[in-house]
C-alpha positions in Angstrom: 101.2 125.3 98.5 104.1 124.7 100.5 106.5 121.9 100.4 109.0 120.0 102.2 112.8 121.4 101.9 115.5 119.1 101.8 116.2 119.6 105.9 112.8 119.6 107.2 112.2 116.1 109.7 109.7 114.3 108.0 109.4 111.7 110.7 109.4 111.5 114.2 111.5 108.7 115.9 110.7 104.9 116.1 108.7 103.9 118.5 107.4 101.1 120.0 103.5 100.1 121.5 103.0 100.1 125.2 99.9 98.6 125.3 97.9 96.2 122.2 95.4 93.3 122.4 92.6 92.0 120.3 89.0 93.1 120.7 85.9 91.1 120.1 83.8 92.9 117.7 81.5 90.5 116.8 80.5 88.3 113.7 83.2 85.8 114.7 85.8 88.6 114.0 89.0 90.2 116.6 90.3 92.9 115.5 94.1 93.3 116.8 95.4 97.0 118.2 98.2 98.7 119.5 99.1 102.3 121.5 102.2 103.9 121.3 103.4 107.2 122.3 102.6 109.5 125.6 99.4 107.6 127.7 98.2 110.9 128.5 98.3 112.4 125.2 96.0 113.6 122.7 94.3 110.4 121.3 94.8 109.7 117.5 94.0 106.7 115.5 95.3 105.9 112.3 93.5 103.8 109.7 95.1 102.1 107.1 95.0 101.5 103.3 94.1 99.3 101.0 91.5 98.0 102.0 93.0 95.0 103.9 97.0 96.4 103.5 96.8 96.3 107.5 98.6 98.5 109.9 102.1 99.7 109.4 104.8 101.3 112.0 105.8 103.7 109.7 102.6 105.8 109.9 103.0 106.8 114.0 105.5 108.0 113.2 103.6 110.9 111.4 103.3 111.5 115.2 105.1 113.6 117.9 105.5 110.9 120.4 105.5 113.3 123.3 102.3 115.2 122.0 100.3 112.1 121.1 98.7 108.7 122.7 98.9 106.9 118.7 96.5 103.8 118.3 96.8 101.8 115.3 94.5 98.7 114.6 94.1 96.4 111.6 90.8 96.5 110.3 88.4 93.4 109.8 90.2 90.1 108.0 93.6 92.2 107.8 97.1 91.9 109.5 97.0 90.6 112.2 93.1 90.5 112.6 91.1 87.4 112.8 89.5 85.3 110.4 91.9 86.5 108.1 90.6 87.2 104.6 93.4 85.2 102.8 91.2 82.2 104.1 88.8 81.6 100.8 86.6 80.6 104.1 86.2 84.0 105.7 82.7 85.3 105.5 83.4 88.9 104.0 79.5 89.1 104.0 80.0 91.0 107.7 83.0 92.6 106.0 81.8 96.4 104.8 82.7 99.8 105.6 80.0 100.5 108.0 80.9 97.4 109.8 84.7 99.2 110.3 82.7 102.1 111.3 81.2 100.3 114.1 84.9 98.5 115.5 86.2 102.0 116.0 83.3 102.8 117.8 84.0 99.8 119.8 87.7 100.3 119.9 87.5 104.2 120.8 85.0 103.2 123.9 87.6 100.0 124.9 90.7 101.8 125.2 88.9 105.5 127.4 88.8 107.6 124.5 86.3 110.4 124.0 87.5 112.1 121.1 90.1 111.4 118.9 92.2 112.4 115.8 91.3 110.9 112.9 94.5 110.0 110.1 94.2 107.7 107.1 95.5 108.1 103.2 93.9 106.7 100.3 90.9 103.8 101.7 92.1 105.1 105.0 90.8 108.4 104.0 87.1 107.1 103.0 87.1 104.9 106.3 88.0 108.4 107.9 85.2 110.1 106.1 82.9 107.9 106.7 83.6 107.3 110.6 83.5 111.4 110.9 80.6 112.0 109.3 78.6 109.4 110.9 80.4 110.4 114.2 81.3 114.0 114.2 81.1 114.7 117.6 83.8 111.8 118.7 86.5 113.5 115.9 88.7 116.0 117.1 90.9 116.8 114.0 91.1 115.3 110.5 94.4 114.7 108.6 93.8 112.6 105.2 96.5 112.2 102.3 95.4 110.8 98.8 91.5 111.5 98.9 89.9 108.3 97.9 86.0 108.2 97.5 84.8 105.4 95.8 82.9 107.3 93.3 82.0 105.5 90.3 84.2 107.9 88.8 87.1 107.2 90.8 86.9 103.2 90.4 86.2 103.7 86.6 89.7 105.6 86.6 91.4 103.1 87.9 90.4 100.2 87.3 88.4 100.6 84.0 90.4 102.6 82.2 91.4 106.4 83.0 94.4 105.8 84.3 95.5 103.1 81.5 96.5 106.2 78.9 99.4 106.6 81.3 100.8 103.5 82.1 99.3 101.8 79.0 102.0 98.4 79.4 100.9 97.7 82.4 97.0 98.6 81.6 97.5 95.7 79.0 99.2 93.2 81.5 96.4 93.8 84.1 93.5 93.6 80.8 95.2 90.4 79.4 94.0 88.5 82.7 90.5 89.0 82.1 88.5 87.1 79.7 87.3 88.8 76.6 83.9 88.6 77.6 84.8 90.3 80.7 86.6 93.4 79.8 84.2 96.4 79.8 84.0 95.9 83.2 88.0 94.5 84.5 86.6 95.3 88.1 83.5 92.4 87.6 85.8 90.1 86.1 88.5 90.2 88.2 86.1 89.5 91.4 84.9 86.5 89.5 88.3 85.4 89.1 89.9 86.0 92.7 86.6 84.3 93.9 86.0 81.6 91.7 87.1 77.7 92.6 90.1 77.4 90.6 92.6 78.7 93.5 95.9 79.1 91.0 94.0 81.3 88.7 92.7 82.9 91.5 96.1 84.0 92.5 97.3 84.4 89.1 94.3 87.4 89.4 95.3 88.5 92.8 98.6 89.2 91.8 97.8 90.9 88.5 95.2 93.4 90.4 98.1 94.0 92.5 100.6 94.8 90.6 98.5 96.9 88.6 98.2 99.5 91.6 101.8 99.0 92.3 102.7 100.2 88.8 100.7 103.6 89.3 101.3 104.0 93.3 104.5 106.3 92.9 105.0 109.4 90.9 107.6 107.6 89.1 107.3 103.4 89.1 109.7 101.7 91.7 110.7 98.0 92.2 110.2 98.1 95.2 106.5 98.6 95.0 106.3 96.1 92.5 107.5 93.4 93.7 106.2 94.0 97.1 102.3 94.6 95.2 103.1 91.4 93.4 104.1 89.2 96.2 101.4 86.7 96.6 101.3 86.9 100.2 100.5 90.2 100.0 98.0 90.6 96.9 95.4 87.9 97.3 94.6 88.9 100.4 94.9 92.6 99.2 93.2 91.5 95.9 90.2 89.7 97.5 89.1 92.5 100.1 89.9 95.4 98.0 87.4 93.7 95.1 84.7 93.2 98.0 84.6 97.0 98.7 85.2 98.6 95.1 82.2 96.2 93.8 79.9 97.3 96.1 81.3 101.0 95.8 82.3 100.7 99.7 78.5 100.3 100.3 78.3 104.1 99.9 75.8 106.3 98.0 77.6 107.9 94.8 78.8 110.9 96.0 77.9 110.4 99.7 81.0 111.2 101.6 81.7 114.7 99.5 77.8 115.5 99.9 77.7 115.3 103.3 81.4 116.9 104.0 78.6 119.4 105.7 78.4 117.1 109.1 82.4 118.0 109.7 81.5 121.5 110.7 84.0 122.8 113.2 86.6 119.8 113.0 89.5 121.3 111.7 91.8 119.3 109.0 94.2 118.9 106.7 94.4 117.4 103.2 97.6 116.3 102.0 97.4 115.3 97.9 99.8 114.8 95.4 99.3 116.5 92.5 99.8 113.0 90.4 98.3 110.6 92.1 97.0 108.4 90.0 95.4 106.1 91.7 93.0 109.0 93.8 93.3 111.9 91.2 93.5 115.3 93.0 90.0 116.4 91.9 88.6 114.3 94.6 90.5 116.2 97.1 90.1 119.5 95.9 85.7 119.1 95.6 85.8 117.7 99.4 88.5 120.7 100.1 85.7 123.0 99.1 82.5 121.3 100.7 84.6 121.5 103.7 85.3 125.1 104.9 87.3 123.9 107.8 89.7 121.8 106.2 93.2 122.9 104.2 94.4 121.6 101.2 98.1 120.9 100.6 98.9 120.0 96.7 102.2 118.8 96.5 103.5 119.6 93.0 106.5 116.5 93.3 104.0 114.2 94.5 102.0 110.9 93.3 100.0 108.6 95.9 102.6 107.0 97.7 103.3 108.0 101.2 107.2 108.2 100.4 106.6 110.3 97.4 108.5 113.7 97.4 107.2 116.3 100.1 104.3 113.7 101.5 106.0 112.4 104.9 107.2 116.3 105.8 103.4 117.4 104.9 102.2 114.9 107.3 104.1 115.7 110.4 103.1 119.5 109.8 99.4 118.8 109.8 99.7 116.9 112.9 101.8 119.2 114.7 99.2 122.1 113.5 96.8 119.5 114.8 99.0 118.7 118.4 98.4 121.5 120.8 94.5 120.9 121.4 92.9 119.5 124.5 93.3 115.9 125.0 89.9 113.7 124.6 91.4 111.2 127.6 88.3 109.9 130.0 89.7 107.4 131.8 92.7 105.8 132.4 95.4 104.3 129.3 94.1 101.1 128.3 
């Protein structure tokens, strides 16, 4: 598979939005969004990580600016979205992956758009699988980096385990947390902690889950991820949503997204994996490469999960400029 060379771009230039606002989607909940990029371009929306990391200007940048009209929006009780889900009092109960489903329908019809490309890594790339499928006919291309599931397999990798043979220091840090009772399952246990009343064992939790991921995230383990996983600010909030989803398995059937990789029929993508991502191991990628005969797969050998890792950002900007040439999906004027 090919990868990056030391002089290939591997972004496009900062930019900054022309439009943004906050839509009312219901439940008590705005979600907040922005456009950048060419009004009368090809529409692409990018969905971010986590869940509940919120949106970041790095990614539309994946984006030729001239080519594309880029909308970014932070999903339900993230960034700068409202209730946000570091309040213990936000209801997460109108919180779930169907319900993000329905805000980008809501979104896509607010802002003129009839079709539109689809980019998200890791959680991004299950809420991109799971808007698609449901919505196939309102997807015009699909780019997805670090393939992310939520099979029980997946999650017991992670979070229960798999992954813990590797990085088995900080497997112990992120087991010592959890009561002895609690640790066949770390994922239960941890839920019960971030939700439970006591609010500075709550974040003691939070921050623990966090750093856990921020351990694994790169193909080799950087400060920087650390201590930005570990900041409080940043992990309960992360913590508390990402628990939600991963204990309900993201409200999915087991399986679901790679069994029905049939609905994406004649949208054409691109899969960008590292080949050590240990936090969505490449098999994951690879089995929905193959359910999906319209889609390529990009294994970059240099490469764990994170979006910096070696060859990712380059891999990126070549499946959207594959992607950039198509007819726009613009009815209506820019919003």
């Amino acid at each position: 598979m090919p990868e990056a060379t030391q002089t290939e771009p591997e972004l496009y230039p900062a930019i900054s939005p022309h439009a943004r606002g906050m839509l009312e989607v219901g439940d008590g909940n705005r979600v907040y969004w922005e456009v950048s990029g060419n009004p009368e371009g090809r529409p692409a929306v990018v969905l971010h990580g986590g869940p509940g990391s919120g949106s970041d200007p790095l990614t539309r940048r994946h984006f030729d600016p001239a080519r594309y009209r880029v909308v970014q929006f932070d999903q339900r009780g993230s960034g700068r979205s409202t209730p946000h889900v570091g309040d213990p009092a936000a209801d997460l109960s109108v919180n779930t992956t169907w319900h993000l489903v329905a805000d980008m329908e809501l979104l896509r019809e607010h802002l003129g758009i009839d079709r539109w490309l689809v980019l998200g890594g890791s959680w991004g790339a299950t809420l991109a699988l799971a808007y698609a499928e449901t919505h196939p006919e309102r997807v015009s291309g699909l780019v997805l980096r670090g393939v992310f599931t939520a099979r029980s397999t997946e999650l017991d990798w992670l979070y229960r385990g798999g992954a813990g043979h590797l990085f088995p220091e900080q497997w112990r840090h992120y087991v010592d947390v959890v009561p002895p009772s609690g640790r066949d399952d770390p994922l239960a246990a941890y839920r019960e902690l971030v939700e439970g009343p006591d609010r500075a064992a709550a974040e003691r939790a939070a921050v623990a889950w966090s750093a856990w991921e921020g351990a694994v995230v790169s193909v080799v383990p950087q400060d920087g991820y650390l201590r930005g996983y570990s900041a409080p600010a940043f992990a309960v909030p992360f913590a508390r949503i990402a628990l939600h989803y991963f204990s309900h398995r993201a409200w999915l059937d087991e399986g679901q997204l790679v069994r029905d990789a049939h609905r994406l029929a004649g949208i054409p993508g691109h899969i960008v994996q590292g080949r050590y991502d240990l936090v969505c191991p490449p098999v994951t990628a690879f089995e929905l490469h193959r359910a999906w005969p319209d889609s390529t797969l990009t294994m970059l050998e240099g490469a764990g999960h994170a979006v910096t890792d070696p060859g990712m950002l380059a891999a990126l900007r070549r499946a959207t400029d594959a992607l950039g040439d198509e007819v726009t999906g613009v009815t209506g004027s820019p919003a």
